[in-house]
Each structure stands twice: as structure tokens, then as C-alpha cells.
Residue, then its C-alpha position, 0 to 999 in steps of 0.5 A: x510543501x507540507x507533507x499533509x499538504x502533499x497529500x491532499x494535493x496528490x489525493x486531488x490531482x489523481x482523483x480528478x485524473x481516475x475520475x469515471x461517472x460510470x465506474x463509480x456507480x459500481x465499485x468502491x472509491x479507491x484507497x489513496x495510501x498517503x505513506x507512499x505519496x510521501x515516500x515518492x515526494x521525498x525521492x524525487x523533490x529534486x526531479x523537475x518533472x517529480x509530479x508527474x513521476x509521483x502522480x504516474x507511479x501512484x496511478x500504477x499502485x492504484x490500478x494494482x490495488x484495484x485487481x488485487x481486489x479481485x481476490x480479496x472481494x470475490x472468491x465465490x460468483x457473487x456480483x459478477x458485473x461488480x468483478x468485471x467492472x473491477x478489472x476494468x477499472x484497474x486496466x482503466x487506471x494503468x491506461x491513464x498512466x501510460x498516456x501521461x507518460x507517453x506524451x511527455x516521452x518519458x520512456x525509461x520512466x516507463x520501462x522502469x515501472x513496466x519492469x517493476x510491473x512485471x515482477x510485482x505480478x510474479x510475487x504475488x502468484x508466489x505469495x498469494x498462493x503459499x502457505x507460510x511457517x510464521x508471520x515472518x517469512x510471509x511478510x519478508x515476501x510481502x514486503x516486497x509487493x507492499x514496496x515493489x514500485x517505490x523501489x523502483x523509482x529509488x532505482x530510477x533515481x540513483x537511490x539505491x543506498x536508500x532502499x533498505x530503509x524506505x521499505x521498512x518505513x512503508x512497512x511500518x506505515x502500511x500496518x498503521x493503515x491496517x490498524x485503522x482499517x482494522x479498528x474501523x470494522x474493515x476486511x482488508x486483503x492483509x487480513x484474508x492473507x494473514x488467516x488463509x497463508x499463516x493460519x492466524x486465526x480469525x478472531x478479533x483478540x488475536x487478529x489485534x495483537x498481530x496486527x501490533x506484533x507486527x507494528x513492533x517488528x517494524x519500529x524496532x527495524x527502523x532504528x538501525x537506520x537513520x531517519x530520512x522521513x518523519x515518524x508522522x501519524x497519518x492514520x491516528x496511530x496515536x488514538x489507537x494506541x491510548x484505546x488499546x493501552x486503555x484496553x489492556x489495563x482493564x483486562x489486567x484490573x480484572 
């Protein structure tokens, strides 16, 4: 299957499966993150039952997404039936989760995300809540929520020589989903993160050329490795580089 194809398969089959008529009249649609649904193709395209590993462990990144939301959209009071729904659609998404694999018995499956679960949820009570000197030491710490669970299906799957290098690629293309969002006019939660624990300031110039700094520290880490997943433009990467090169040509000819 092609990997846009794969996609749009697993955009489908876990939109049909998160599907509540209620819920969606309040909260926001969730963001299907296409790297990671291509990282886990490529680990478990040898596993027989590879799409229920894929659409179960995505469930999971959704329901973690969800909460994470919590944080990021409702600091004040504000909507309080608008957070509460929040939580239980993040609870809701986990539930479908473990009902799959529950009826099919896959329990080590299971123990392994719980576990993954578990350890995502101390590091983020670590990283949310501590300043850091520089970009660097945060995003060593962030790394590891951004690549927690795709982690753990390596393991699971007894690709452990693979970790290293899937987590600076899911890196890379976390920030190209950043730069899109970022050029599209949205808050993320990276960005609250960024000028609340690094102290990046909070403008537009400078919020950009991090956002780019970070994208280079990324690419220059991946080519000690040897490729295992395509350099595929999945969030119009190449539509934000020519408009800020352009960008930046005119601030030099002035």
C-alpha cells in the first residue's frame, strides 16, 4: 500500500472507529499525525494482525492528544462543559482501544502500551512543568512524549536497533506539522510550551525561526542514520520553504 494510501486508509478506519454524534457537536475534530501512522506501517508490515496494532496504538495517541488539550486550551475557567467533554472524549478513545484488543486477546499488546502509557504520563508531569536553559534540553525531554508509544511498539516487535532512528524521524516530521500549523495561523501546544518553559518569545519573527532551527537540528541528526522511511512531504514542507526563502531574500534587498 502506498504511504498516502496508508494514510487515508487509517485517517478512515480510525475516524469511523472515534465516531460520536454528541461529542463532535462540542470538541474539536482530532489531529491524525500521518508520520506516525507511517512509522507504525513500517514496523509492523511483517506482523498478521499489523492493522489492528496500528489502528489500536493510534487510538491511544489520540486519546493522549485529547487530554493534552486540556492544558493547552483551558488555563482559565473558560467553557467548562467544553473541557469536560474534552476529558471524556480522550477517556472515550482509550476505551475503544482496549475493547479491540480485549476481543482479540492480545495482551502483551496491551501491557506494552499500558506500560508506555504510564511512562508518557510521568514525563509529561516532568516536562510541562519545568523551565528549561535552552531549546535543546527541552526537546531531548520532549522527544520522548512526542515518541513514547511508537517506541513501544519497536520493542514489542523486537526493533529495538531501529529506535534511535525513528525518533529523530518522528521529530523531524512532528516540527514540519508544527511549521504548517504554524503558517496556517494555529496555537499548538509546542508553541505554549516553547514561550512558557524556554522563554521563546512570543512573536511571529522569532517564533518562525525557531520553529526552522529546530526543523535543521532534525535533518542534520538524521543523516548519521541510514534512511528506513522516506523524506515524504506530508505537511507541504516544500510550499513553506520557497515562501520563506522568498521571505527572507526580500528582507535582504531592502
Amino acid at each position: 500500500m502506498e504511504y498516502i494510501q496508508t494514510v487515508d486508509y487509517f485517517t478512515n478506519l480510525i475516524s469511523k472507529s472515534i465516531n460520536h454524534s454528541y461529542l463532535n457537536r462540542f470538541i474539536d475534530n482530532p489531529i491524525y499525525e500521518k508520520h506516525k501512522i507511517i512509522a507504525l506501517s513500517a514496523i509492523t508490515e511483517h506482523e498478521e494482525n499489523d492493522e489492528s496494532l496500528i489502528h489500536t496504538t493510534m487510538l491511544v495517541q489520540i486519546a493522549l492528544n485529547t487530554h493534552d488539550q486540556i492544558k493547552k486550551n483551558f488555563q482559565s475557567e473558560g467553557n467548562i462543559k467544553k473541557q469536560q467533554l474534552t476529558v471524556l472524549a480522550g477517556d472515550y478513545y482509550s476505551g475503544i482501544y482496549y475493547d479491540i484488543l480485549a476481543h482479540q486477546g492480545n495482551l502483551p499488546f496491551i501491557y506494552y502500551l499500558s506500560s508506555g502509557i504510564n511512562e508518557l504520563t510521568q514525563m509529561k508531569m516532568h516536562v510541562f512543568y519545568q523551565a528549561y536553559p535552552d531549546i535543546y534540553a527541552f526537546l531531548k525531554d520532549y522527544m520522548e512524549i512526542q515518541t513514547g508509544l511508537i517506541t513501544k511498539v519497536a520493542q514489542f516487535m523486537k526493533q529495538e536497533n531501529t529506535i534511535s532512528y525513528l525518533a529523530n524521524w518522528l521529530m523531524l516530521k512532528h516540527i514540519e506539522q508544527e511549521i504548517s500549523f504554524f503558517y496556517q495561523g494555529e496555537q499548538t501546544f509546542l508553541q505554549q510550551l516553547l514561550v512558557s518553559n524556554v522563554q521563546v518569545k512570543n512573536s511571529f519573527a522569532f517564533m518562525e525561526e525557531t520553529l526552522w532551527r529546530i526543523h535543521a537540528h532534525y535533518q542534520e541528526t538524521l543523516v548519521m542514520y541510514n534512511s528506513l522511511l522516506p523524506d515524504i512531504d506530508l505537511y507541504q514542507m516544500k510550499t513553506y520553504q520557497k515562501a520563506r526563502t522568498s521571505s527572507l531574500e526580500e528582507g535582504l534587498s531592502k
